[in-house]
C-alpha positions as CSV (number, residue, x, y, z in Angstrom):
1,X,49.2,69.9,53.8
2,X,48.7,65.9,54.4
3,X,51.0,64.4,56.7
4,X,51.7,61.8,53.8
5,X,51.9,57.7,54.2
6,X,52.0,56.8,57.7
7,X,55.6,55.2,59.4
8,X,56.2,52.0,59.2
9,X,56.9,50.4,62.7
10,X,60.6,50.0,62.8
11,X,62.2,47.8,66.2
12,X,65.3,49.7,66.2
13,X,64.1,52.5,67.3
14,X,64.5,53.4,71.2
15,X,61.5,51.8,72.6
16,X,60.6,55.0,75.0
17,X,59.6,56.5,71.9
18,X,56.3,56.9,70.4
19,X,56.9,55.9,66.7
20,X,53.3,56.9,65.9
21,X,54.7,60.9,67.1
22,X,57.3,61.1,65.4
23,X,57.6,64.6,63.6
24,X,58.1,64.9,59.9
25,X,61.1,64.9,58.1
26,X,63.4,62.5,60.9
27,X,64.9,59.1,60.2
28,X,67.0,56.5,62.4
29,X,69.7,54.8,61.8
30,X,72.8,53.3,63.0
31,X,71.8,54.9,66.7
32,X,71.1,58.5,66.1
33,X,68.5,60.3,64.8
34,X,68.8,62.1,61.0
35,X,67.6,64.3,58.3
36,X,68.2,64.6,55.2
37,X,69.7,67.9,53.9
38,X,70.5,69.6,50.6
39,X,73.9,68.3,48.8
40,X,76.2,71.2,49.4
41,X,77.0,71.0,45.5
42,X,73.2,70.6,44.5
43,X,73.6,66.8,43.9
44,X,70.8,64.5,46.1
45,X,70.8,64.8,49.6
46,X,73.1,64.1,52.3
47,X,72.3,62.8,56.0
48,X,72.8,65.1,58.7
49,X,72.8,63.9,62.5
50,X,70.0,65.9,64.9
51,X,71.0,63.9,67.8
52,X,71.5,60.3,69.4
53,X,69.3,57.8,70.7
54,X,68.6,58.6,74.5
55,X,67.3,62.1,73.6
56,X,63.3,61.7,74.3
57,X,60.7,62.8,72.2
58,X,60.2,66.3,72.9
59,X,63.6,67.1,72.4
60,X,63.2,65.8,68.5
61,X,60.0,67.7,68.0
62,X,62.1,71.0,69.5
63,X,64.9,70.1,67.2
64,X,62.4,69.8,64.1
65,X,60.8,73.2,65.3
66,X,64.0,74.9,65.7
67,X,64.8,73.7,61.9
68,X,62.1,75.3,61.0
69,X,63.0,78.8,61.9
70,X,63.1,80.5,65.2
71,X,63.3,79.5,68.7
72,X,61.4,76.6,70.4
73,X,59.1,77.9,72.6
74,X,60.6,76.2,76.3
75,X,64.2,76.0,75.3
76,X,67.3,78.3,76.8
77,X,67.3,79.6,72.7
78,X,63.4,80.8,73.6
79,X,64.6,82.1,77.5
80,X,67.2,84.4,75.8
81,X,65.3,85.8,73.4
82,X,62.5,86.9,75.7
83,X,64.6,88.2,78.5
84,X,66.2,91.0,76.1
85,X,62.5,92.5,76.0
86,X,62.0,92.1,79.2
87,X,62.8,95.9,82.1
88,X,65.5,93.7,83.8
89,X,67.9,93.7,80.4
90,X,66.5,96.9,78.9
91,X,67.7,99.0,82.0
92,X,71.3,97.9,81.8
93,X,73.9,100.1,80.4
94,X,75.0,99.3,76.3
95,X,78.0,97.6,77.5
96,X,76.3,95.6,80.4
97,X,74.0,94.6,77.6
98,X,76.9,93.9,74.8
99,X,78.6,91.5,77.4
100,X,75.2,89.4,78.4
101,X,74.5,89.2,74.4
102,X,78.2,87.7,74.4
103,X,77.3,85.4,77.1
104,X,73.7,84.5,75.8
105,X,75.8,83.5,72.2
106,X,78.6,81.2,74.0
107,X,76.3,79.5,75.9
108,X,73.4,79.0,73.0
109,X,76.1,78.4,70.7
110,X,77.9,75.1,72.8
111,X,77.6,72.1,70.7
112,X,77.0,68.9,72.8
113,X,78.7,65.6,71.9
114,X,75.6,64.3,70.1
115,X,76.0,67.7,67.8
116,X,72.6,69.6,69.0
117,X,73.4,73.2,70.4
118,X,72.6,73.7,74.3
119,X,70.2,76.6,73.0
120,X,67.8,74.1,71.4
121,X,67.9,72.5,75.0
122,X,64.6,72.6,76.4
123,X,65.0,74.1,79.7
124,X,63.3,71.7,82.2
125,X,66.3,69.2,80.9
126,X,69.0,70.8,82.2
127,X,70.2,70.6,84.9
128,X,73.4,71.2,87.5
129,X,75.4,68.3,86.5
130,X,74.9,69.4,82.8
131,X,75.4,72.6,83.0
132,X,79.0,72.2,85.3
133,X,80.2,69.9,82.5
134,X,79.4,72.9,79.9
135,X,81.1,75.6,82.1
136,X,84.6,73.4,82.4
137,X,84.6,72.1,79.0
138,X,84.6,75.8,77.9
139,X,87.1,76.3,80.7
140,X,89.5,73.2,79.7
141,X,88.8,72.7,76.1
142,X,88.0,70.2,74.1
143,X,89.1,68.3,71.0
144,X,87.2,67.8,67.6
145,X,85.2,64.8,67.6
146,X,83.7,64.5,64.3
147,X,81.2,66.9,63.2
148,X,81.8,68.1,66.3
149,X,83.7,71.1,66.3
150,X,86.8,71.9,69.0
151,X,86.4,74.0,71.6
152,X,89.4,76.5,72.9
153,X,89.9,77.0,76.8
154,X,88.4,80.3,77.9
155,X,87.8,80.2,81.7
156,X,87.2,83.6,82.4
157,X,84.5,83.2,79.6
158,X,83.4,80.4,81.0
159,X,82.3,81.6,84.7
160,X,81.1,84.9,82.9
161,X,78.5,82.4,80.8
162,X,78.0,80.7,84.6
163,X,76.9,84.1,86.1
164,X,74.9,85.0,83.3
165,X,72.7,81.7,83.0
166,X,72.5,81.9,87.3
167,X,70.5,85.7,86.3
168,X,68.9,84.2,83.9
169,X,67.2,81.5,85.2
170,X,66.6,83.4,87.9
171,X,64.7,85.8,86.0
172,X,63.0,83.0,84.1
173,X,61.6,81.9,87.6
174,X,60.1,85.0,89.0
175,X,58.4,85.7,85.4
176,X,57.2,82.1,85.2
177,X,59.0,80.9,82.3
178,X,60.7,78.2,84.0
179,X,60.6,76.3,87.8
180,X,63.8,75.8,89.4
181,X,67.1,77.5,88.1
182,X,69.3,74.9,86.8
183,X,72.4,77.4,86.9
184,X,72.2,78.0,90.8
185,X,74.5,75.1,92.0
186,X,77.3,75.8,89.4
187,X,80.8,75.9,91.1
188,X,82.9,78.8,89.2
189,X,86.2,77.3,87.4
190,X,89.7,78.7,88.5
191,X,90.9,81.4,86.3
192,X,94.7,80.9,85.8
193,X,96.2,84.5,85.9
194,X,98.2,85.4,83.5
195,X,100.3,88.9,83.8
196,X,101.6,88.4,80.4
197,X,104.5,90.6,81.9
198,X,107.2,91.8,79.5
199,X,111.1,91.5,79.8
200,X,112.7,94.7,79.5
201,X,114.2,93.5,76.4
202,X,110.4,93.2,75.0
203,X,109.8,96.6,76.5
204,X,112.1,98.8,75.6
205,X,112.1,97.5,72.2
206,X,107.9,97.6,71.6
207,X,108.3,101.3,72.8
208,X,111.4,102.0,70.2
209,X,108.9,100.5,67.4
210,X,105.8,102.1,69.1
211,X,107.9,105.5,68.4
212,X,109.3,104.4,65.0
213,X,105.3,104.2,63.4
214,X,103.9,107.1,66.0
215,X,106.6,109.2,63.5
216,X,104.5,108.3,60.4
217,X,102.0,109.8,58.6
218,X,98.9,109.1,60.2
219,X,97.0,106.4,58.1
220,X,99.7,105.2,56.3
221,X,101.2,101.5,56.0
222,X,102.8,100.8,59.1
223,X,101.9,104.0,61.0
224,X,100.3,103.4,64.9
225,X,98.1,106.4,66.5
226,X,100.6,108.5,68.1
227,X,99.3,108.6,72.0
228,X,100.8,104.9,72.2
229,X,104.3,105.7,73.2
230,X,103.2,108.1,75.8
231,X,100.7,105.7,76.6
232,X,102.9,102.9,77.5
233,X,105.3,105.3,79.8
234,X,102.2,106.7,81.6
235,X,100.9,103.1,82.0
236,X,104.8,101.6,83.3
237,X,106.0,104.5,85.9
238,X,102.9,105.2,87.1
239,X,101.7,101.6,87.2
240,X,98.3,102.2,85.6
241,X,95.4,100.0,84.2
242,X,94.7,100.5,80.7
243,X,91.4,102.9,81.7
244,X,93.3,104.7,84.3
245,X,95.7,105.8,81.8
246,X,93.0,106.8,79.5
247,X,90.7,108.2,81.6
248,X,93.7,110.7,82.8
249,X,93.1,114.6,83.1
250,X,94.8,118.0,83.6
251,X,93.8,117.8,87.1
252,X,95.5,114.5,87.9
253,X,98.7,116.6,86.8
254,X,100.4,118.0,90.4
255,X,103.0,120.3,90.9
256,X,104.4,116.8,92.7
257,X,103.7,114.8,90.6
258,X,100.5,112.7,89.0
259,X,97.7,111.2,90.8
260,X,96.5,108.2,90.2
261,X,93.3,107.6,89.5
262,X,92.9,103.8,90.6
263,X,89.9,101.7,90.4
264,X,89.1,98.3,92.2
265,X,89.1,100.0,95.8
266,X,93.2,100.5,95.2
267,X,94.7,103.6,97.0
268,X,95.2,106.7,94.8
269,X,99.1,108.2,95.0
270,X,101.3,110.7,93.8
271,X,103.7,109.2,91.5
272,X,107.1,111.9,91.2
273,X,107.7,113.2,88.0
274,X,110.7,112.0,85.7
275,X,112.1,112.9,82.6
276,X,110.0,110.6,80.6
277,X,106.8,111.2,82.5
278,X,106.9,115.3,81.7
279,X,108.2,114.9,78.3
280,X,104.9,112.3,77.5
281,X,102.5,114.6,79.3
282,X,103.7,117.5,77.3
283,X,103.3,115.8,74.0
284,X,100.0,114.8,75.3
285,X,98.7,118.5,76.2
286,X,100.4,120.0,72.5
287,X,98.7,117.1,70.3
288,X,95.3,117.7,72.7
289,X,95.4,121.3,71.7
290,X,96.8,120.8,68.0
291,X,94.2,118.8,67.4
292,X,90.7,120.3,69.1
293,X,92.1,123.5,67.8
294,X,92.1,122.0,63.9
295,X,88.5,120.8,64.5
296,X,87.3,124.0,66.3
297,X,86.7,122.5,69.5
298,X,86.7,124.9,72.6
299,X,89.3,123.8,75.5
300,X,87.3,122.8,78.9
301,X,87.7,125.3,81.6
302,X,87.2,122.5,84.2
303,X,90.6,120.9,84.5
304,X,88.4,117.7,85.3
305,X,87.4,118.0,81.9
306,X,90.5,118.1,80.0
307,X,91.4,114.7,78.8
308,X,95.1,113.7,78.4
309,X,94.6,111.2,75.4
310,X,92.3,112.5,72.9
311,X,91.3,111.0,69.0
312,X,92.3,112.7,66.0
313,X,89.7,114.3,65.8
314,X,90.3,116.3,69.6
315,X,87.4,113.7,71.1
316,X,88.3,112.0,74.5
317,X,89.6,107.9,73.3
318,X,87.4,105.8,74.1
319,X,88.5,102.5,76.0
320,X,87.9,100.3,73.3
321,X,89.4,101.9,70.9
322,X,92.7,102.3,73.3
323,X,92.9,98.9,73.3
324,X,92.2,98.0,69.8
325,X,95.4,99.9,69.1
326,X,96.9,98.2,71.4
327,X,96.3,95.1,69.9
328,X,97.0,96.1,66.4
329,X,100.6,97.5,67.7
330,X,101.6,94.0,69.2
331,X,100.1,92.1,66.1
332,X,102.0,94.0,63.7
333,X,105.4,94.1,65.8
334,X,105.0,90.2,66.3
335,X,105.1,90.1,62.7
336,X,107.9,92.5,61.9
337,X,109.9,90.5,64.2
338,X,110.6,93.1,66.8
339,X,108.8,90.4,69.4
340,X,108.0,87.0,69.1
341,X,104.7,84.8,70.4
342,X,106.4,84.0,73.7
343,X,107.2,87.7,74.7
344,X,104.0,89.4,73.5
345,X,102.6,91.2,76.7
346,X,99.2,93.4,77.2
347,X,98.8,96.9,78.0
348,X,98.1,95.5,81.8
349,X,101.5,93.9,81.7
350,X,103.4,97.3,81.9
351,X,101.4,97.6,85.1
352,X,102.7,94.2,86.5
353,X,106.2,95.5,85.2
354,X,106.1,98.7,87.1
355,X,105.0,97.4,90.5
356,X,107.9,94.8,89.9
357,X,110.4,97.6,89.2
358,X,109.9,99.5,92.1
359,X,111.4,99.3,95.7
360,X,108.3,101.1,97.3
361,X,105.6,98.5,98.2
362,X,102.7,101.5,98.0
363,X,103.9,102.2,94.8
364,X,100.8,100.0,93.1
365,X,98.1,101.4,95.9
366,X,96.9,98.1,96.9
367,X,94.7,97.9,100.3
368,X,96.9,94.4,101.0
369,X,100.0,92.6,100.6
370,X,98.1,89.6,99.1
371,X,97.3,91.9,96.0
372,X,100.2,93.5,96.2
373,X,102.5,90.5,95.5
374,X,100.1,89.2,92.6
375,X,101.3,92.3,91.0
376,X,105.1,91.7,92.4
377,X,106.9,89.4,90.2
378,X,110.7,90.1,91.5
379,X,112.6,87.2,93.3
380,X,113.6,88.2,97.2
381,X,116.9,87.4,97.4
382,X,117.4,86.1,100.8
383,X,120.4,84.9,103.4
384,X,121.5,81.4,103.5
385,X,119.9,78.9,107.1
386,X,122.4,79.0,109.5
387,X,122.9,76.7,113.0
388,X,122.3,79.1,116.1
389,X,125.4,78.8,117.9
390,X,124.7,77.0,121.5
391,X,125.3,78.8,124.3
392,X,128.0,77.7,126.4
């Protein structure tokens, strides 16, 4: 193909660039750099910003490539792609690998003020102060500008896409794909934590609506899988994560009471049984047996084995699908009114609300009083300063 009639000379263009270089297809005008793309409704063309004037010339010839199809050979686009061939990524687990493709997205994915993605970024341009500006904008947010679309605070996304791009670069480095890591001097943002605790107004009544759709037919409009309500009593008096709840068996189940089984270097207890707690471990071991027994399934001898919350199907639930229902339970009680956006709460929560609940401060089974009191929410209640009487 001929490269066609040759550029005129134009003074407005940035004079640290080589007109006579320029790649094919790219215009300037009004201080940024265009080309001109397909009308939307198949009318003419329409001009479409690439990037602004103090970008240098192999950054337009990697935005030209990258048009083209594929990644840019140099750029963090190019890094990512070739690390997920590489041993380092392929020996991680599935979900190790699902949450660095997450990270390798978000950070490939940030659009810069001039509207070029940080993926197209050739990598020997980046650098600490740029990359600290990308991990608090994702942390703080940002408002639309333009083209430019907004961006929603996420700070614990934010110093996740910080740890990943530290490995990465660090990766880059040892396999020769790039010479310094540009990632290494990031400072982490603060993660504001948020307990998202509910009132016992918001609990008792998610558990009565929890109940109300458990009743249904499964499958039906309005029905929830029936484990939740036990779930959410399991998850309050024994003051359980979300996976320590799930990942329950028979032989957590003492003639005490139940065992925890904490993660996070937290001490495992005995938590007394209640009312509530046999009546939702009973309901557990009947619908565990109901339903391996309706898809043949043999019952584990090992009590190790024997899941408490099982699928419909008799199949030990999975975390992710515990919390999907979760999710889909507080979405559709937010919008039936039993809750509103202010008192919606996570599974975590009921956690927070156990701990908060109860007088006995190795209740949660945390190694110190600093994480105990994150957990804590109550108010002391404490005796007024008085003068010391002088002696006489």
């Amino acid at each position: 193909m001929t490269r066609g009639r040759k550029r005129k000379f134009n003074p407005e263009i940035p004079g640290h660039i080589d007109q006579g270089s320029l790649p094919r297809g790219l215009y300037w005008e009004d201080g940024r750099w265009y080309v001109l793309d397909p009308h939307p409704e198949g009318v003419g063309r329409i001009k479409t910003t690439v990037a602004n004037g103090k970008v240098r010339l192999s950054d337009l010839h990697a935005i030209m490539e990258g048009r083209g199809g594929g990644s840019v050979r140099g750029s963090l686009d190019h890094l990512t792609e070739i690390f997920k061939k590489a041993s380092e990524y392929l020996d991680l687990s599935a979900k190790s690998q699902q949450g660095y493709d997450y990270c390798a997205a978000k950070a490939c994915g940030y659009v810069l003020r001039d509207g070029r993605k940080l993926g197209q970024q050739r990598i020997e341009h980046l650098s600490v102060p740029v990359l600290q500006r990308v991990v608090e904008t994702m942390a703080t947010g940002r408002p639309a500008i333009g083209k430019v679309p907004a961006i929603i605070p996420t700070p614990a996304a934010a110093n996740r896409v910080a740890s990943y791009l530290r490995r990465l670069f660090a990766w880059g480095i040892r396999h020769g794909h790039c010479a310094a890591n540009p990632a290494d001097g990031i400072r982490k943002v603060r993660e504001k934590r948020d307990a998202r605790m509910p009132d016992h107004d918001s609990f008792e009544a998610v558990l009565r609506y929890a109940r109300a759709r458990a009743a249904l037919k499964a499958h039906t409009a309005g029905s929830c899988p029936p484990y939740l309500p036990a779930v959410m009593v399991l998850a309050y008096a024994v003051r359980l994560r979300g996976i320590e709840v799930d990942t329950l068996t028979d032989a957590n189940l003492l003639r005490e009471g139940i065992r925890s089984n904490r993660r996070k270097g937290s001490r495992d207890n005995v938590t007394k049984w209640t009312k509530e707690l046999r009546d939702a471990v009973r309901w557990l071991q009947a619908y565990r047996q109901e339903r391996m027994a309706a898809h043949g399934r043999p019952t584990p001898i090992n009590p190790e084995q024997r899941r408490l919350i099982v699928t419909e199907s008799g199949t030990p639930l999975s975390k992710s699908a515990l919390d999907s229902a979760w999710q889909r339970l507080i979405r559709r009680a937010m919008a039936d009114g039993i809750i509103d956006q202010e008192s919606r709460f996570a599974l975590h929560g009921l956690k927070h609300r156990g701990i908060t609940d109860s007088e006995d401060k190795a209740s949660g089974g945390h190694v110190t009083e600093a994480m105990r009191q994150l957990y804590d929410h109550s108010v002391p209640v404490v005796k007024a300063a008085v003068k010391p009487k002088k002696d006489r």
